[in-house]
C-alpha positions in Angstrom: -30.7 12.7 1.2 -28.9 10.3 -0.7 -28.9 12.3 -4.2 -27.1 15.2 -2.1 -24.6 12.5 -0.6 -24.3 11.5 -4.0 -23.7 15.6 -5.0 -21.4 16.5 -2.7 -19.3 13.1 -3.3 -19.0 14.0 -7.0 -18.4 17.6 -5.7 -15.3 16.8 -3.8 -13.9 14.4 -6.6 -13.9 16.8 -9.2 -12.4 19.4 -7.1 -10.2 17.7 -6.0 -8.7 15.8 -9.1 -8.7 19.1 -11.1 -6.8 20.5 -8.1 -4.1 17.4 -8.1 -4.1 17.6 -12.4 -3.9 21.5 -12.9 -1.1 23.7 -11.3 -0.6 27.5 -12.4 -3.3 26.8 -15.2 -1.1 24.0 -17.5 -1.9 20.6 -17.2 1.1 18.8 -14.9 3.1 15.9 -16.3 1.1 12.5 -16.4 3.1 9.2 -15.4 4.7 7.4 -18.8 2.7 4.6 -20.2 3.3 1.2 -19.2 3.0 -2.0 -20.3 3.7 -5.8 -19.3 3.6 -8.6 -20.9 3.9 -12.5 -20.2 5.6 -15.2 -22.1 6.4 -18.5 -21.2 9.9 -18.2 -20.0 9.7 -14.4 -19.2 8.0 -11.0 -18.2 8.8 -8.0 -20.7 7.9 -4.5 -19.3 8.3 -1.0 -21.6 7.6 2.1 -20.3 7.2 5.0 -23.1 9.5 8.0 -22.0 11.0 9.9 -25.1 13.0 12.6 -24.5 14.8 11.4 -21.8 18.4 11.2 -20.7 18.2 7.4 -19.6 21.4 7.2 -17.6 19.1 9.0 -15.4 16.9 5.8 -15.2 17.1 4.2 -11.6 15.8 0.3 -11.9 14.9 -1.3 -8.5 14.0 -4.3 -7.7 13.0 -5.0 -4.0 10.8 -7.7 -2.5 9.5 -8.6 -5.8 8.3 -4.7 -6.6 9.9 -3.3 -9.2 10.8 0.7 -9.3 11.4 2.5 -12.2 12.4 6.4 -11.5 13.5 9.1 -13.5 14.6 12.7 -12.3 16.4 15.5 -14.1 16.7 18.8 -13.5 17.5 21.6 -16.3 19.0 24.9 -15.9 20.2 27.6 -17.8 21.2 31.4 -17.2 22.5 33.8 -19.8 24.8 36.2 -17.4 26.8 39.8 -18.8 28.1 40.8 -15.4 26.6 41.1 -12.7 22.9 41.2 -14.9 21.2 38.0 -15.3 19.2 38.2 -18.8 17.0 34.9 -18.7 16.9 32.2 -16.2 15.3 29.1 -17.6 14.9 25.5 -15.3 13.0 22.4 -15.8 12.2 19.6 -13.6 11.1 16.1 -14.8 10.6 13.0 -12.2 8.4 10.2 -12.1 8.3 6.6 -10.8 5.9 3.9 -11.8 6.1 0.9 -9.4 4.5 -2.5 -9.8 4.5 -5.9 -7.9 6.2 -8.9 -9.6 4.9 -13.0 -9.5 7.8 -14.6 -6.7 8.7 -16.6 -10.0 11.0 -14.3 -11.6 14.9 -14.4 -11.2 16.3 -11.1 -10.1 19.9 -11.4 -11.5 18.7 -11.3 -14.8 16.9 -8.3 -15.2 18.0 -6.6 -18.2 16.8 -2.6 -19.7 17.8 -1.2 -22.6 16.2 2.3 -24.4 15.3 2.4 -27.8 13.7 4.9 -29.6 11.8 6.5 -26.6 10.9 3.1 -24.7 12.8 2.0 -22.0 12.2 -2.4 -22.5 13.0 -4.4 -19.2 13.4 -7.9 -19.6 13.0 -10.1 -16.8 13.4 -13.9 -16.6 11.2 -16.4 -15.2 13.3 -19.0 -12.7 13.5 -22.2 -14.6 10.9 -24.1 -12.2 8.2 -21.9 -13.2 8.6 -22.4 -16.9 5.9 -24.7 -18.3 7.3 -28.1 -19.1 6.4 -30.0 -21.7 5.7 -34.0 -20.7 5.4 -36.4 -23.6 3.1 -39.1 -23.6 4.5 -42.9 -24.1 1.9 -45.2 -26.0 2.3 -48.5 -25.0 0.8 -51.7 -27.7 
């Protein structure tokens, strides 16, 4: 009983994701890569997305989860006349979301795009930077 639970659970799964990964027989678009990183005085997040236009870029920041989205939409047609020789479109979107700490500042979120990454910068509030406390020796 349980080894065919256990079958028909794996069974569904891998229907299921190759369903959700594979459309017309290509592979569909996986999300760009992200990555975050904490310092002392600030959070740095880059998301790897070469190739794109990034004035298309829409940064949110809402309740403390921060939205980064991306759509663009390519067409091209070759007309003589009333004869349409080759039709060509692309669509790319994505959004990656993730939750940020309540200690960050919101007016200083920064994003610039270099080389292929898109780096967000994002500024601790000055309470929740570590303070140093120096120790008085008395004789």
């Amino acid at each position: 009983m349980a080894n065919n639970l256990l079958s028909l659970i794996d069974q569904f799964f891998d229907d299921n994701v190759r369903a959700m990964t594979y459309s017309l027989g290509r592979p569909l678009a996986a999300l760009p890569a992200l990555n975050v990183r904490e310092y002392a005085d600030r959070y740095e997040v880059s998301l790897a997305a070469p190739g794109i236009d990034p004035q298309k870029v829409k940064i949110e920041l809402k309740e403390n989860i921060l939205t980064i989205s991306y759509e663009d939409k390519k067409e091209q047609a070759h007309q003589e006349g009333d004869l349409i020789r080759q039709e060509y479109s692309e669509y790319i979107n994505f959004t990656r979301s993730l939750s940020l700490p309540k200690d960050v500042d919101s007016e200083s979120i920064k994003a610039k795009y270099t080389r292929g990454i898109l780096h967000i910068h994002i500024t601790k509030l000055p309470e929740a930077q570590p303070k140093t406390i120096s120790v008085e020796v008395e004789e």
